[in-house]
N, C-alpha and C positions, 0 to 999 in steps of 0.2 A: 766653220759655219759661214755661209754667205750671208751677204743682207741682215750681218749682227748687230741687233739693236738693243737696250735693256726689254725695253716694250716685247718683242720677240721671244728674249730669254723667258721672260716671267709667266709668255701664255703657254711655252712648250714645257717647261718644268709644271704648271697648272694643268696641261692635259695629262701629263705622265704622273701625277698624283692623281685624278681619275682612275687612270690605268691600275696603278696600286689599290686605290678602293675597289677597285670592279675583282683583283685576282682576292683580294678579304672578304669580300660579301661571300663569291665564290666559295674561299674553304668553308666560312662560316655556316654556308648551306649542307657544305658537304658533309661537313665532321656535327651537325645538329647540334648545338649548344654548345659541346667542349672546347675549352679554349689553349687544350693539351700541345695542339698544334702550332702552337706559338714557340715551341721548345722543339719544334724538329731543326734539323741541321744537316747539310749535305756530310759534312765530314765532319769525325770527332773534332778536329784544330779550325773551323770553320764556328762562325756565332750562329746564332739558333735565329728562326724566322723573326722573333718579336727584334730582336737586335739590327738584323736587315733592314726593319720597316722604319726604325728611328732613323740608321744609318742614311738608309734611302731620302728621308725629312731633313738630314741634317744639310744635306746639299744644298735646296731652295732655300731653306731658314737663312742660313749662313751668306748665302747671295744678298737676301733682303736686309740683313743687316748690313753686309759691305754695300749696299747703298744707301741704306741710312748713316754710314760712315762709322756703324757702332763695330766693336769685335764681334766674331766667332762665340757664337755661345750654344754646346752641343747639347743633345736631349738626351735623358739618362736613357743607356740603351737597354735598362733590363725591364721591358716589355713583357707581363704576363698577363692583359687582359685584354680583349676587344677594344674595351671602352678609352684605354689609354692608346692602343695604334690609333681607331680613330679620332682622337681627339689629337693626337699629335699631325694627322692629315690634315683634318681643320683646321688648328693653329698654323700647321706652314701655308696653304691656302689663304688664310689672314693674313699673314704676314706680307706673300706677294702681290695682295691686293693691294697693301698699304704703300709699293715702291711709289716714289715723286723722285726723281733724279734724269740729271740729263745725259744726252748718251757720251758726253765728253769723260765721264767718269771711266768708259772702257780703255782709258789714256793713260790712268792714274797706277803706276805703281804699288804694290798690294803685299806684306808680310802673310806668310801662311804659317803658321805654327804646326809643326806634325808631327811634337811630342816629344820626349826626350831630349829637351835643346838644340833639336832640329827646325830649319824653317826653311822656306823658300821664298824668295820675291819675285813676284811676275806681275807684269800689265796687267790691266783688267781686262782684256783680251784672251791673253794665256793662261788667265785663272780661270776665266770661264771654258777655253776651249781645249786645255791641257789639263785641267784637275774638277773644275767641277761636273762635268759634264762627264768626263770618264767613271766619276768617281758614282755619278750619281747610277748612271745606267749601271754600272756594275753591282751594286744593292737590289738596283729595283730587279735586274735578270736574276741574281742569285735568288730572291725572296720568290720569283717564279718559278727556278728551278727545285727549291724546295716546296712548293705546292704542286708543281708534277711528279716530282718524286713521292712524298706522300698520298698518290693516287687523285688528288682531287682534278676533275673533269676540266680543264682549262685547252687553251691551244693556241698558236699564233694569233688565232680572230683575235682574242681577249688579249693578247700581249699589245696589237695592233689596232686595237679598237679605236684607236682616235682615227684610224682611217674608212672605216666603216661607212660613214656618212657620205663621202666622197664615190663611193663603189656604185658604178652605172651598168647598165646591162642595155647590150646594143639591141 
């Protein structure tokens, strides 16, 4: 990323949790009440949309904490109702609202836990631009792709939405 700032990171991860609430509302129109489609999944070995949508939260959460200098603290990911994906929007949203940290922190050497007695340490440069950032787009595209797969009406415009405002017409 150019011009990487914490300030930067917090507003592009806050527009791309937009983006996620716009493709929710969406199913949510589509599929009329039922919140069935929280359990869809591209593949059997692949987790179901509710578990995308934490997954996709856990990225900013997890940011706002490593600049409150607190640990990694993931959201449970079994997701079976509206009310809990958006309330776990909301809560990451709060949370990035809440960064106070300076941008020296992207300096700071960083443990990433990734299970099994596995970890990795990276600057806080490389954890933003080698793991989180990969990690987060890969949930929020999946959890897109399982809403175009389950037919609901979606498209690039809506993937892309945070560019919308910007679109001029000569």
């Amino acid at each position: 990323m150019q011009n990487q700032n914490i300030s930067s990171i917090a507003t592009l991860l806050q527009n791309r949790l937009t983006t996620l609430e716009h493709l929710l509302k969406s199913a949510q129109t589509h599929f009329s009440g039922s919140e069935s489609f929280l359990q869809n999944r591209i593949a059997a070995d692949m987790f179901p949309l509710g578990t995308q949508i934490a997954f996709t939260c856990n990225q900013p959460r997890n940011f706002a904490l490593w600049c409150d200098g607190e640990p990694a603290n993931n959201l449970d990911p079994n997701i079976t109702s509206l009310t809990q994906a958006y309330g776990h929007i909301d809560n990451t949203r709060e949370l990035l609202l809440g960064i106070n940290v300076e941008d020296a922190k992207l300096a700071e050497v960083t443990r990433i836990d990734l299970g099994q007695s596995l970890y990795i340490e990276l600057s806080g440069n490389a954890y933003i631009n080698e793991f989180l950032i990969p990690n987060f787009y890969f949930h929020l595209v999946t959890a897109y792709d399982i809403l175009r797969m389950a037919g609901v009406p979606i498209g690039k415009r809506d993937y892309m939405m945070h560019l919308v405002p910007l679109i001029r017409k000569e």
